[in-house]
Backbone bond lengths (Angstrom), bond angles and torsions (degrees), N, CA, C in turn:
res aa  C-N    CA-C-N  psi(-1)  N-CA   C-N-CA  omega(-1)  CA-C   N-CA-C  phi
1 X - - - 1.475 - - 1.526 109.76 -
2 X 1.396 117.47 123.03 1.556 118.25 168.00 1.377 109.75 -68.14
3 X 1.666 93.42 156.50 1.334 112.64 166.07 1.281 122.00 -31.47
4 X 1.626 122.25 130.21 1.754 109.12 172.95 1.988 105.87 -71.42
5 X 1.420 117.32 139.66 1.173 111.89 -172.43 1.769 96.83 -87.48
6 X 1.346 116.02 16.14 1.409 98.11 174.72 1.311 133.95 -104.73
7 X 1.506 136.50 162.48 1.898 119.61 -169.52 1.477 97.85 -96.56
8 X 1.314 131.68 113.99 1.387 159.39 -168.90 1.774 96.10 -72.27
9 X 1.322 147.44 124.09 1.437 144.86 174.36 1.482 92.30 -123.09
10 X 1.273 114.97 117.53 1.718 132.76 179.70 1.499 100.92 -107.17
11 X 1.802 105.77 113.57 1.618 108.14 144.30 1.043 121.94 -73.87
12 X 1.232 119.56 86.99 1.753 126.05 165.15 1.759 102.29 -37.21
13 X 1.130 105.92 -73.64 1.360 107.09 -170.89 1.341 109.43 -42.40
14 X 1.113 135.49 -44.03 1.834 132.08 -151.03 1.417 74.84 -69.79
15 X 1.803 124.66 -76.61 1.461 122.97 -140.98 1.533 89.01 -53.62
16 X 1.486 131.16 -57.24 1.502 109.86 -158.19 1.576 122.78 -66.56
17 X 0.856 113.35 -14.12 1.237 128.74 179.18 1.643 121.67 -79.32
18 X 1.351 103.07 -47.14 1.405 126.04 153.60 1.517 122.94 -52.99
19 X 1.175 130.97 -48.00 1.144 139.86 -175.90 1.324 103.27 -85.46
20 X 0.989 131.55 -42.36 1.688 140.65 161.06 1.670 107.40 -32.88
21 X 0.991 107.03 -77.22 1.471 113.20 -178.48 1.919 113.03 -80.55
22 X 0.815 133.41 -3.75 1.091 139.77 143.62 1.765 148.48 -59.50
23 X 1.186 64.93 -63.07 2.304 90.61 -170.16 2.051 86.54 -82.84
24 X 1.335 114.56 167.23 1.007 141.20 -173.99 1.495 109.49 -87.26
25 X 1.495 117.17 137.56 1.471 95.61 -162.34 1.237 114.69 -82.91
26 X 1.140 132.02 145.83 1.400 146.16 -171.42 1.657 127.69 -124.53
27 X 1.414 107.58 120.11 1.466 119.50 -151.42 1.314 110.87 -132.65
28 X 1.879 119.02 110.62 1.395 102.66 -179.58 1.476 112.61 -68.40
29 X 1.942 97.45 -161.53 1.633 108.84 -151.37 1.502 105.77 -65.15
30 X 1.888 109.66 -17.16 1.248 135.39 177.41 1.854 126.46 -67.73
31 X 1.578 97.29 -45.37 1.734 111.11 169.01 1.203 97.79 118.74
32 X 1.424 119.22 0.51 1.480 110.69 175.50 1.538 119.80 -82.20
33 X 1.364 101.31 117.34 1.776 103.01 -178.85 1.793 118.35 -66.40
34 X 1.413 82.07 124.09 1.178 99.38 166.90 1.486 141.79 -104.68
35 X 1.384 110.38 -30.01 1.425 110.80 174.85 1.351 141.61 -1.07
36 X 1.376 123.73 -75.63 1.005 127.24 154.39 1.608 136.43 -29.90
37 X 1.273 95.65 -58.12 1.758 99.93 162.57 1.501 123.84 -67.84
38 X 1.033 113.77 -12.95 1.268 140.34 168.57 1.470 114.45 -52.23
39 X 1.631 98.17 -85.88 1.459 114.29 177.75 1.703 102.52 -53.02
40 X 1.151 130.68 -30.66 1.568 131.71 -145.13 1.769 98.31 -90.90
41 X 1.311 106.25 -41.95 1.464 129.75 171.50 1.775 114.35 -37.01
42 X 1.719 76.40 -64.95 1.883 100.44 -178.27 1.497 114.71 -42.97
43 X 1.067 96.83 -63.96 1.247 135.09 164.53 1.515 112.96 -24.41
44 X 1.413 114.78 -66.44 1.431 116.97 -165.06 1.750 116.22 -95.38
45 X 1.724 106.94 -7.82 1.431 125.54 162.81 1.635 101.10 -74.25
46 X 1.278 115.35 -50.39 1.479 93.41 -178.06 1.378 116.41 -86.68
47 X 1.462 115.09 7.36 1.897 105.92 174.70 1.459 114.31 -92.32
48 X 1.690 96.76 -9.54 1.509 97.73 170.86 1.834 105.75 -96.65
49 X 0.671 136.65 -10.95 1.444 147.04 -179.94 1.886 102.35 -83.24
50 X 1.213 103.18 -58.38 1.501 80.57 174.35 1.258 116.57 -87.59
51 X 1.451 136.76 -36.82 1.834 133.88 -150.46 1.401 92.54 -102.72
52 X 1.383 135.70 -3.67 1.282 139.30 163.88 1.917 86.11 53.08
53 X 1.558 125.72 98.82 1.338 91.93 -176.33 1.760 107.46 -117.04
54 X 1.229 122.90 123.76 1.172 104.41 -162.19 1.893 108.30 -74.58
55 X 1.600 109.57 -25.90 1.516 98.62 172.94 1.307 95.69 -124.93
56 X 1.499 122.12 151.69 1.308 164.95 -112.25 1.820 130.96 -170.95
57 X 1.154 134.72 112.41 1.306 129.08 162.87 1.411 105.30 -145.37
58 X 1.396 107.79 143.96 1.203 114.49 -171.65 1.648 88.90 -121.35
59 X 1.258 102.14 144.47 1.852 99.99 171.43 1.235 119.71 -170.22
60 X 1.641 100.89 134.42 1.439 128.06 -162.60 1.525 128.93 -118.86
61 X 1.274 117.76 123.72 1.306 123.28 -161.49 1.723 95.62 -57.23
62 X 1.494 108.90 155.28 1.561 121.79 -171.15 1.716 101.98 -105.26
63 X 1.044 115.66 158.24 1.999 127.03 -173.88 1.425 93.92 -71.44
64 X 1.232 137.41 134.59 1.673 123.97 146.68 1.833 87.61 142.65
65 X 1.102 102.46 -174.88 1.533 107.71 166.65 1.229 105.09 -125.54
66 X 1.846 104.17 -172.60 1.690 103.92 -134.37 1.702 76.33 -149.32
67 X 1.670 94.50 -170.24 1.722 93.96 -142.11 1.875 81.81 -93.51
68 X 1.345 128.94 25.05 1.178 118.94 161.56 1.580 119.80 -109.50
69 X 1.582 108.76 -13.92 1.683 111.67 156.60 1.750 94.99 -60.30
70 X 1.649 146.99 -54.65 0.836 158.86 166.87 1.505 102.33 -13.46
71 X 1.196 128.83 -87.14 1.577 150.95 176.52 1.638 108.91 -52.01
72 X 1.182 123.42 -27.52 1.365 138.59 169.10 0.937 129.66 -154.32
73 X 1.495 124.86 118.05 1.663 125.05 -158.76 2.044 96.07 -71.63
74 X 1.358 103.63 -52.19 1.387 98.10 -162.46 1.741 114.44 -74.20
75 X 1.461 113.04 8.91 1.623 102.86 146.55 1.007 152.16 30.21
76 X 1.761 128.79 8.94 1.580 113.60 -152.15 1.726 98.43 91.56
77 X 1.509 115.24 18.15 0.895 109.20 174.79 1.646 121.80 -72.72
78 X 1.482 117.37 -7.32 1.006 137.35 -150.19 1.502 110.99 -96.24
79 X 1.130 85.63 -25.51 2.005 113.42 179.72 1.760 120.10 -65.79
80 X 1.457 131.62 99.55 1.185 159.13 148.28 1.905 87.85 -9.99
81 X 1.835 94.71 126.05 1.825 87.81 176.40 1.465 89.53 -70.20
82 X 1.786 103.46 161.05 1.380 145.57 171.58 2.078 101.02 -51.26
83 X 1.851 114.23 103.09 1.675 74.64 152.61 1.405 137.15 -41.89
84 X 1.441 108.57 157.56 1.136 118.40 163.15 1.309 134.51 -81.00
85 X 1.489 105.54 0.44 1.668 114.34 -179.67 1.458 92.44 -98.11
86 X 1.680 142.13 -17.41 1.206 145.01 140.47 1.198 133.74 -37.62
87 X 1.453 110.36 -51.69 1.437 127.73 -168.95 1.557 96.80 -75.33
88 X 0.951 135.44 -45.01 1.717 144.67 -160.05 1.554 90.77 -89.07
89 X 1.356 142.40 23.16 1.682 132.98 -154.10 1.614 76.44 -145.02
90 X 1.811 105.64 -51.75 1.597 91.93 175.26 1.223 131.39 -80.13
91 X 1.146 108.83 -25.85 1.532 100.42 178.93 1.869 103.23 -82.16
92 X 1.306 143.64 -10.48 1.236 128.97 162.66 1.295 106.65 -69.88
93 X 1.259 129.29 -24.30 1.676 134.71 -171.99 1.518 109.78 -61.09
94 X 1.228 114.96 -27.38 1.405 120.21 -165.02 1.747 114.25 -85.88
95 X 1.694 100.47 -22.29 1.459 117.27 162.71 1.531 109.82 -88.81
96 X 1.234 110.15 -34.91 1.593 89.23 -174.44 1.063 121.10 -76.44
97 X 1.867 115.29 -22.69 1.621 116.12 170.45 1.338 110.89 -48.90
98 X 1.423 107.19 -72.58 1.286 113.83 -175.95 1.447 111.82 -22.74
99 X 1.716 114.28 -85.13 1.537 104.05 169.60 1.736 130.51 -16.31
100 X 0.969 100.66 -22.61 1.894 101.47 -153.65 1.843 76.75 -93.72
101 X 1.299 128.60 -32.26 2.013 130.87 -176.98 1.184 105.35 109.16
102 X 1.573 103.04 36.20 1.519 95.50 168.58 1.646 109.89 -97.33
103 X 1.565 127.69 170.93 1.426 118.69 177.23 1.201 81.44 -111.95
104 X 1.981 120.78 157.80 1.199 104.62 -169.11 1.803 92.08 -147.08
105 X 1.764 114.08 112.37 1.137 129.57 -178.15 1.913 106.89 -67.69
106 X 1.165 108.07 118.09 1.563 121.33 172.94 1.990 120.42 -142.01
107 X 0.986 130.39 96.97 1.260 111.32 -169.09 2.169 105.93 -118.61
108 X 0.935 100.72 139.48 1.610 114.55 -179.93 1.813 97.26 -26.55
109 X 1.063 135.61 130.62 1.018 120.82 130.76 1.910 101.91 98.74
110 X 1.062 106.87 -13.51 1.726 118.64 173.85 1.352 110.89 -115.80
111 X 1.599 114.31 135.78 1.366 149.91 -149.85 1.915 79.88 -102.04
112 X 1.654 106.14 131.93 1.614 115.33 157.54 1.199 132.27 -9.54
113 X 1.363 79.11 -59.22 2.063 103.61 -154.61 2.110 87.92 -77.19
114 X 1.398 126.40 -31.38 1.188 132.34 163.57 1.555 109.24 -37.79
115 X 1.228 104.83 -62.28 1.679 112.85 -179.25 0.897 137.11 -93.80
116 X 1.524 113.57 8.64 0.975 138.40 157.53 2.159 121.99 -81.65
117 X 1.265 94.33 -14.54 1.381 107.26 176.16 1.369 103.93 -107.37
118 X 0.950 130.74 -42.98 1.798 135.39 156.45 1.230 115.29 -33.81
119 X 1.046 103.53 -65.14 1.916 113.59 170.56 1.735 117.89 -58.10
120 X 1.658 101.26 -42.52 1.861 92.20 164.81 1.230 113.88 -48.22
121 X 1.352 103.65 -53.55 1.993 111.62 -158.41 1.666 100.52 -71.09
122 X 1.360 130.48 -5.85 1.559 129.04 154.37 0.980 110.75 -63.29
123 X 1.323 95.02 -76.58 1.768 107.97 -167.71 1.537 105.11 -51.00
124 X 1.488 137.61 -40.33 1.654 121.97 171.21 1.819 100.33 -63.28
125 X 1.248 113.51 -43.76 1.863 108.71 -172.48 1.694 99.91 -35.22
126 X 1.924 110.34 -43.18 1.516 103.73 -151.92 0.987 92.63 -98.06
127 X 1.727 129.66 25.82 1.540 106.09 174.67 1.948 108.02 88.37
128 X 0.712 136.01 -25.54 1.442 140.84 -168.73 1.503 106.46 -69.66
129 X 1.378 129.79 151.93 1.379 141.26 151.72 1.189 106.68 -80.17
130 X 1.389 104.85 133.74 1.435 113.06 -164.21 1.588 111.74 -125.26
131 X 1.642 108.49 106.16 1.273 114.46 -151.50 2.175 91.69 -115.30
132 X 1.181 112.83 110.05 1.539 127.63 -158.48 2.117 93.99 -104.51
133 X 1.098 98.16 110.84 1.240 107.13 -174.28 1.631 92.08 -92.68
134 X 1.943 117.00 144.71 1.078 86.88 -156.85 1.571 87.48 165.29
135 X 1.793 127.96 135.35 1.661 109.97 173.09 1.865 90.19 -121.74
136 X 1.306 100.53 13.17 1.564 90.07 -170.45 1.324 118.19 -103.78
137 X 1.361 98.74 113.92 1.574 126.79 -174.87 1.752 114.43 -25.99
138 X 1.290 98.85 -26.99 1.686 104.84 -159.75 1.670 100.35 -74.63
139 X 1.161 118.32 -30.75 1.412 137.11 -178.17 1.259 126.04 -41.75
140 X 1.938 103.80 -32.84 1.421 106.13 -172.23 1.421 130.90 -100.52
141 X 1.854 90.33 10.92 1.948 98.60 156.52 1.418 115.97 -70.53
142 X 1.560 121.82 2.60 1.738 123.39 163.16 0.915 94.32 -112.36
143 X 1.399 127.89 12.19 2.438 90.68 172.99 1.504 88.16 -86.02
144 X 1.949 87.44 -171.95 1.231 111.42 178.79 1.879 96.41 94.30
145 X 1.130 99.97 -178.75 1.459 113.36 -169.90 1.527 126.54 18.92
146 X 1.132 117.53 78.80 1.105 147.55 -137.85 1.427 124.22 35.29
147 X 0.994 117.93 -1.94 1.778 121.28 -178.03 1.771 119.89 -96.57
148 X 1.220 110.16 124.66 1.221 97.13 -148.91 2.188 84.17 -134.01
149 X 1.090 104.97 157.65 1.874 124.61 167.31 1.057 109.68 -91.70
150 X 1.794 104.34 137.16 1.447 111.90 160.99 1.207 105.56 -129.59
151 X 1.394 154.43 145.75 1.455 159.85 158.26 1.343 107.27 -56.04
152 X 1.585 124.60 -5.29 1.520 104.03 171.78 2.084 104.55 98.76
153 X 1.752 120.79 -46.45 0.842 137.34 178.28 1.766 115.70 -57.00
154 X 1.823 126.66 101.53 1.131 122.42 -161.99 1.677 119.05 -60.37
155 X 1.903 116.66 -7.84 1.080 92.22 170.75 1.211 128.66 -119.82
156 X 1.240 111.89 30.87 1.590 152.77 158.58 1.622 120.63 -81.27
157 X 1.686 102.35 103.47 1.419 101.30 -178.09 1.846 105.81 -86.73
158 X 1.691 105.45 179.31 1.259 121.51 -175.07 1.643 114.84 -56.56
159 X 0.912 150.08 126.62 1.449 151.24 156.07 1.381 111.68 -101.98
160 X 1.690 81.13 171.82 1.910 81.66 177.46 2.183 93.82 -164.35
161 X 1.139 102.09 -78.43 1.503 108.24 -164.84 1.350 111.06 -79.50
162 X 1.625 111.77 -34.80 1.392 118.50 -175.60 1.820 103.83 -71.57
163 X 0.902 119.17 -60.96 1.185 131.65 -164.27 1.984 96.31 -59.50
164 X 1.251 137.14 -44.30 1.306 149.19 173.27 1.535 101.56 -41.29
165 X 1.524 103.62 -66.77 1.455 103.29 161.71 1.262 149.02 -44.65
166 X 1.432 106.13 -42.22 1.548 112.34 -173.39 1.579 91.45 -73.27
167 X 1.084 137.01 -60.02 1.560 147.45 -149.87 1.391 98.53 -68.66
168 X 1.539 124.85 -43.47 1.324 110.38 -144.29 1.602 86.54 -126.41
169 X 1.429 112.98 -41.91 2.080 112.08 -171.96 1.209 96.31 96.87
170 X 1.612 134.84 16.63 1.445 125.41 173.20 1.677 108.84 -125.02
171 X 1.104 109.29 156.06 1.777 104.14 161.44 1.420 104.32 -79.56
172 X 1.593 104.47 174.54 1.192 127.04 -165.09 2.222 93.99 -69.92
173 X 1.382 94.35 -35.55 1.253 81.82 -169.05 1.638 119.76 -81.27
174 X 1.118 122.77 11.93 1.660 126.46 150.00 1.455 107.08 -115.60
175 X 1.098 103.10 42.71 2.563 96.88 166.76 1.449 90.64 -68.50
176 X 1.426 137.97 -49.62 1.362 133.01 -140.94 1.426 82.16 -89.48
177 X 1.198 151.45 -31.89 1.500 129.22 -175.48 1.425 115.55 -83.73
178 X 1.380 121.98 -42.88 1.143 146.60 142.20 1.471 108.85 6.79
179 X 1.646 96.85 -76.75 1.528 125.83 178.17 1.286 119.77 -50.93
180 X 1.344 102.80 -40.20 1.593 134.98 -152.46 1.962 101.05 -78.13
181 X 1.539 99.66 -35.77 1.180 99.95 -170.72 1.960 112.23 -102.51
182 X 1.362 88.83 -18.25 2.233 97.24 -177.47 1.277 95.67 -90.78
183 X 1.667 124.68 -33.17 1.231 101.16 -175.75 1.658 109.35 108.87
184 X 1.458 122.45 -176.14 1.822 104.06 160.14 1.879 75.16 179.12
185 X 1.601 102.27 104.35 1.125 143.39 117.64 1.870 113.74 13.54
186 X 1.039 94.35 -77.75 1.276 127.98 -169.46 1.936 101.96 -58.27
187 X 1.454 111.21 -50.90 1.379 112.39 -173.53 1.234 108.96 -106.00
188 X 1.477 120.39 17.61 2.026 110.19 -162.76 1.117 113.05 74.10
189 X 1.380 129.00 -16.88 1.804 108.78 175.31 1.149 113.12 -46.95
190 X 1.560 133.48 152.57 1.227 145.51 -175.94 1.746 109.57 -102.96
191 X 1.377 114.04 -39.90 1.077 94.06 -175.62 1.531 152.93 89.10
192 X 1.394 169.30 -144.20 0.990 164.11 103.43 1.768 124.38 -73.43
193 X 1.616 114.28 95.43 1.776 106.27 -149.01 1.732 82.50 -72.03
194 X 1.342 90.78 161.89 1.558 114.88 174.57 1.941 121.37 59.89
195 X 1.421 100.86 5.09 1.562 107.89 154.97 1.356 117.13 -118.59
196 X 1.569 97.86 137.09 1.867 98.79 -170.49 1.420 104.55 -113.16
197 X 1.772 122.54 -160.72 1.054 97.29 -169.23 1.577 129.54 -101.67
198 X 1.248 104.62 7.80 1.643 114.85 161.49 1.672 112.37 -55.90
199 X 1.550 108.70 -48.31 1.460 94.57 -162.58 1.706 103.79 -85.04
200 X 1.335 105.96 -24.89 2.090 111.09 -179.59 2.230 80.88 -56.60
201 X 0.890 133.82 -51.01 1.347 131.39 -131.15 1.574 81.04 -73.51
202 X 1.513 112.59 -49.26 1.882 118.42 -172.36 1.752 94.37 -64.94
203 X 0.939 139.59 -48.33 1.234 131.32 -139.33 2.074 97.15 -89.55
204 X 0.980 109.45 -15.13 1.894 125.67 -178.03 1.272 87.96 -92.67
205 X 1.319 141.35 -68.07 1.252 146.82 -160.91 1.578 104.91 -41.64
206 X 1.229 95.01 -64.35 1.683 116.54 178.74 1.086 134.03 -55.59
207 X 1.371 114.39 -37.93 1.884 138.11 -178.97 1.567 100.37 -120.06
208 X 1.076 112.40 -71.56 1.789 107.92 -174.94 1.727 99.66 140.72
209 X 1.551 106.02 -116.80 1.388 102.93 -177.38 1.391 110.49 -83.26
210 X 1.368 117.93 -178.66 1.634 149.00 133.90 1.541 105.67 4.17
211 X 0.923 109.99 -86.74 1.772 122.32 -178.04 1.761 94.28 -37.71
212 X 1.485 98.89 -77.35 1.634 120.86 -156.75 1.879 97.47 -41.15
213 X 1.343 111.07 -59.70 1.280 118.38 175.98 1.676 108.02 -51.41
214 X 1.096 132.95 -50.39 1.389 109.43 168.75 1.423 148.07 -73.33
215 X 1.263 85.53 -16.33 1.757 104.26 161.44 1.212 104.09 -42.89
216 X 1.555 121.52 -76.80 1.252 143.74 -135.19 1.917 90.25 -86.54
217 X 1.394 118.26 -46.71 1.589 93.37 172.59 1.598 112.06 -83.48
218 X 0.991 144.85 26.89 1.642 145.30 163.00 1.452 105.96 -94.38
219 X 1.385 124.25 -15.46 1.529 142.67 -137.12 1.401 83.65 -116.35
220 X 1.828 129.92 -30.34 1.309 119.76 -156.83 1.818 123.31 73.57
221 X 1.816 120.42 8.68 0.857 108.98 -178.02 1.647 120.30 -44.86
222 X 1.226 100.64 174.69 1.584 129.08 -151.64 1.630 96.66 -96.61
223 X 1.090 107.88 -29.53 1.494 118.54 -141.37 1.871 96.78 -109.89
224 X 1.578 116.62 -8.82 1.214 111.81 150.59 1.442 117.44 -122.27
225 X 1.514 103.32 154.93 1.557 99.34 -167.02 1.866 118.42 -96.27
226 X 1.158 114.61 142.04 1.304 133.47 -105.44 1.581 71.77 -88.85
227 X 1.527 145.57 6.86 1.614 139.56 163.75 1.663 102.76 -71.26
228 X 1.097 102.43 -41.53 1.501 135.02 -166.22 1.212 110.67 -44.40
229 X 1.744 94.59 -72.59 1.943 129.15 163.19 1.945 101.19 -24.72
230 X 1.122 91.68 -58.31 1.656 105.40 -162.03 1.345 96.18 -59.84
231 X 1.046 124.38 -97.71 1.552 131.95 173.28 1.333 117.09 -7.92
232 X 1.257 130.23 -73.30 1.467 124.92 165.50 1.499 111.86 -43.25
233 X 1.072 130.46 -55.29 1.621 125.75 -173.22 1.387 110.81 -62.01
234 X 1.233 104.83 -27.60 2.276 108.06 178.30 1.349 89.06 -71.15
235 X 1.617 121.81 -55.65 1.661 121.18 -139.79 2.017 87.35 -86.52
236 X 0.852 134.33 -23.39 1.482 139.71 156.16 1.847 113.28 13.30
237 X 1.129 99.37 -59.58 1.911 110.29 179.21 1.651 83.99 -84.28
238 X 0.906 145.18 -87.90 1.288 157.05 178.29 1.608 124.01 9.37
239 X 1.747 89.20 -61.25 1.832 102.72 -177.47 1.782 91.80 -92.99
240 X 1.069 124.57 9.19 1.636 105.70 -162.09 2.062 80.66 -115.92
241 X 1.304 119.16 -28.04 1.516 96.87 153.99 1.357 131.05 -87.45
242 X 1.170 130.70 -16.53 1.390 161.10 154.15 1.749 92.50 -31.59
243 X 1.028 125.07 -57.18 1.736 142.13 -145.40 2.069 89.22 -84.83
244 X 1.426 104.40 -64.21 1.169 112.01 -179.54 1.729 118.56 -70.79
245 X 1.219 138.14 -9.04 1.447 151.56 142.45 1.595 122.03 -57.08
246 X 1.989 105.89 -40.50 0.949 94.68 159.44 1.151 154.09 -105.68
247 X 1.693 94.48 -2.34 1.688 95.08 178.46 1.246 116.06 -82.64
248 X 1.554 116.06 154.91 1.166 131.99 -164.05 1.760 117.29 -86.99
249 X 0.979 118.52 143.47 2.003 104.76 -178.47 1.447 96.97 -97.81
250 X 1.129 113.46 155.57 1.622 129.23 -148.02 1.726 78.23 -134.23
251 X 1.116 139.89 -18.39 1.584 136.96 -158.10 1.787 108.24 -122.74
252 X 1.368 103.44 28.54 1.503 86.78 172.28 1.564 133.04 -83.14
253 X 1.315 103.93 115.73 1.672 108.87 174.73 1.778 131.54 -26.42
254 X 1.095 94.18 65.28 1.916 97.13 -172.28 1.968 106.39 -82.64
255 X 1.251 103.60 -26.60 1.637 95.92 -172.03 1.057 115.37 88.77
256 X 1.563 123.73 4.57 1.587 119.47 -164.86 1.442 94.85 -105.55
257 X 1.598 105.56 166.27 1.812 121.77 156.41 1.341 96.96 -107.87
258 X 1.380 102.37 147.48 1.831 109.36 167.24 1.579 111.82 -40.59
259 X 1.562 121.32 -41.13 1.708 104.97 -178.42 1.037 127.63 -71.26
260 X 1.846 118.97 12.61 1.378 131.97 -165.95 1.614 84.97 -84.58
261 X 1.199 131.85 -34.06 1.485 126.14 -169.37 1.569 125.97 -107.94
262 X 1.567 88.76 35.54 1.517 99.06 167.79 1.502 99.73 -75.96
263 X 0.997 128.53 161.39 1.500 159.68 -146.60 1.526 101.52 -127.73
264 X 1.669 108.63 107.71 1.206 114.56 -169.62 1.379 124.16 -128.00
265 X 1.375 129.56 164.68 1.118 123.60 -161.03 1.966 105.64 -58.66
266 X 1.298 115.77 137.95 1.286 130.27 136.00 1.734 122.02 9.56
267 X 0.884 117.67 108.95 2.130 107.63 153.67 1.215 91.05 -108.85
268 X 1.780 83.55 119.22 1.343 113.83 -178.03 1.158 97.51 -82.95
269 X 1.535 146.86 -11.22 1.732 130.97 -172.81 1.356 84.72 -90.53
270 X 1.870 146.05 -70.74 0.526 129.16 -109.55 1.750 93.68 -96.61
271 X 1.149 115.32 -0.90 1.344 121.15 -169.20 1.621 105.01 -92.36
272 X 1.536 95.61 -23.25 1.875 106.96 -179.68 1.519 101.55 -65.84
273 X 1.746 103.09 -43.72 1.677 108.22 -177.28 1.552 114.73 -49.34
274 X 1.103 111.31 -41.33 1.277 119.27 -174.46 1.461 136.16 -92.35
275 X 1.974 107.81 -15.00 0.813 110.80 151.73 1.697 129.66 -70.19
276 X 1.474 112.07 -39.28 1.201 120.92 171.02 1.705 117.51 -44.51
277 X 1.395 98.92 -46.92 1.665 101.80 -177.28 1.050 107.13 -70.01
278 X 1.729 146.18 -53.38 1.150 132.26 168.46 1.324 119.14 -93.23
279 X 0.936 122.40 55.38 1.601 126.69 159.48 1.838 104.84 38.71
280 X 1.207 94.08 33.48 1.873 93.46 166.15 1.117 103.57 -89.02
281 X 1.603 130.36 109.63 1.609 133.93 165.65 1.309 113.14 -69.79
282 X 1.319 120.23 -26.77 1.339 139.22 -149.25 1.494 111.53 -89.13
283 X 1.512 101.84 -33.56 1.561 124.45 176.72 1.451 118.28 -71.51
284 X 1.497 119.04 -10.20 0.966 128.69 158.15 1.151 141.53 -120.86
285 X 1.696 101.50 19.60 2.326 125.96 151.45 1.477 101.74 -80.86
286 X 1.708 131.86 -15.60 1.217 116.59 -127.59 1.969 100.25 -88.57
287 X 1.581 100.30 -7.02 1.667 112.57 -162.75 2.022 89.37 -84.49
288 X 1.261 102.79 -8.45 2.004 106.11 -165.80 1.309 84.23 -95.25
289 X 1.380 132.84 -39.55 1.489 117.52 -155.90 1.737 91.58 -86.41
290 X 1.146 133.68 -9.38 1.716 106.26 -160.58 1.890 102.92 -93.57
């Protein structure tokens, strides 16, 4: 099987995090939890076994806050701290990728899904299809034009516009208004209170972005109903930080060229080190299967 000609974008974080709270916990002969690295491992032996990928980025959110704690103190303020049998799973993750020949995008102060849109807008600069492995919703204000999502799952192909639609009723090219106006729960965005996402989905459909939509309710249009009017004009400061929290920067300063993330052979010692400590046998077939 040839090389896949496409540039592979890995949420480290989703799978470890995912597999963390998922998979069953798992503890070598020692007590050190492993799980997570576990599942994430599995995982990335068989994505090189089937998609054969010749370029590669793996990328992981950095410790500290970022220039959207900046713009809003409460941030994800909402968010339960990280175990610590987690936190010590991610930060070994970032050595064991490497070992396995992955290059692995991390910068001070920038959120994944950040460098994960940085890395699209490379990989289209060099010409590449840009296939963003990935379950996080925020992602799909960059699909489309040649860049497309996969969940990681082998019998699950790439999406991009269709899938934006069915889930949400928007194209890829309003997710950030989309966002901008429901809000997301999940990270502290605030949002627009008392509009959900049926009516944000009518009101984009109809006008388009952020701006366009406020024109038209400051204007008194006809065509939204006048509860509607109200709500947007209170939530006004609201969705217009909402908008800037969520969009993603496509321009983060990494220092790299796209051939920095060719996908390279294995260290086989350092991968032995690590198989030995967590009892991954498997981590050391993985140089026979590529």
């Amino acid at each position: 099987m040839p090389f896949s000609k496409e540039f592979f974008i890995i949420d480290a974080h989703g799978f470890l995090h995912r597999n963390y709270h998922a998979l069953p916990k798992l503890r070598t002969s020692k007590g050190e939890e492993a799980g997570a690295l576990y599942g994430f491992v599995n995982w990335l032996i068989r994505f090189l076994k089937d998609k054969k990928p010749h370029y590669a980025a793996v990328c992981f959110d950095s410790k500290g806050p970022t220039f959207r704690h900046e713009l809003y103190p409460d941030y994800k303020a909402n968010r339960p701290k990280a175990d610590e049998e987690l936190v010590s799973q991610l930060k070994t993750a970032r050595d064991l990728v490497s070992a396995m020949g992955f290059k692995i995008a991390a910068l001070p102060g920038a959120e994944a899904d950040d460098l994960m849109a940085t890395l699209a807008a490379l990989g289209k600069k060099s010409g590449k299809d840009v296939v963003i492995v990935t379950s996080d919703k925020d992602i799909y204000q960059v699909a489309g034009g040649g860049v497309k999502i996969w969940s990681g799952a082998a019998k699950e192909e790439y999406k991009a516009e269709e899938v934006c639609l069915s889930k949400f009723n928007v194209s890829c090219a309003y997710m950030r208004d989309y966002l901008s106006i429901v809000g997301d729960a999940s990270d502290n965005i605030p949002g627009a209170e008392g509009i959900g996402p049926k009516t944000a989905a009518e009101l984009i459909n109809k006008f388009g972005h952020i701006a366009d939509i406020y024109k038209a309710a400051e204007a008194g249009d006809a065509a939204i109903k006048p509860g509607v009017i109200k709500k947007l004009l209170a939530a006004k400061e609201s969705v217009l930080l909402s908008e800037k929290l969520v969009t993603l920067k496509d321009d983060l300063p990494l220092g790299l060229s796209f051939e920095d993330f060719a996908v390279k052979n294995p260290l086989e010692s350092e991968l032995e080190i690590f198989a030995n400590r967590f009892e991954f046998k498997n981590l050391l077939l993985q140089n026979n299967e590529r």
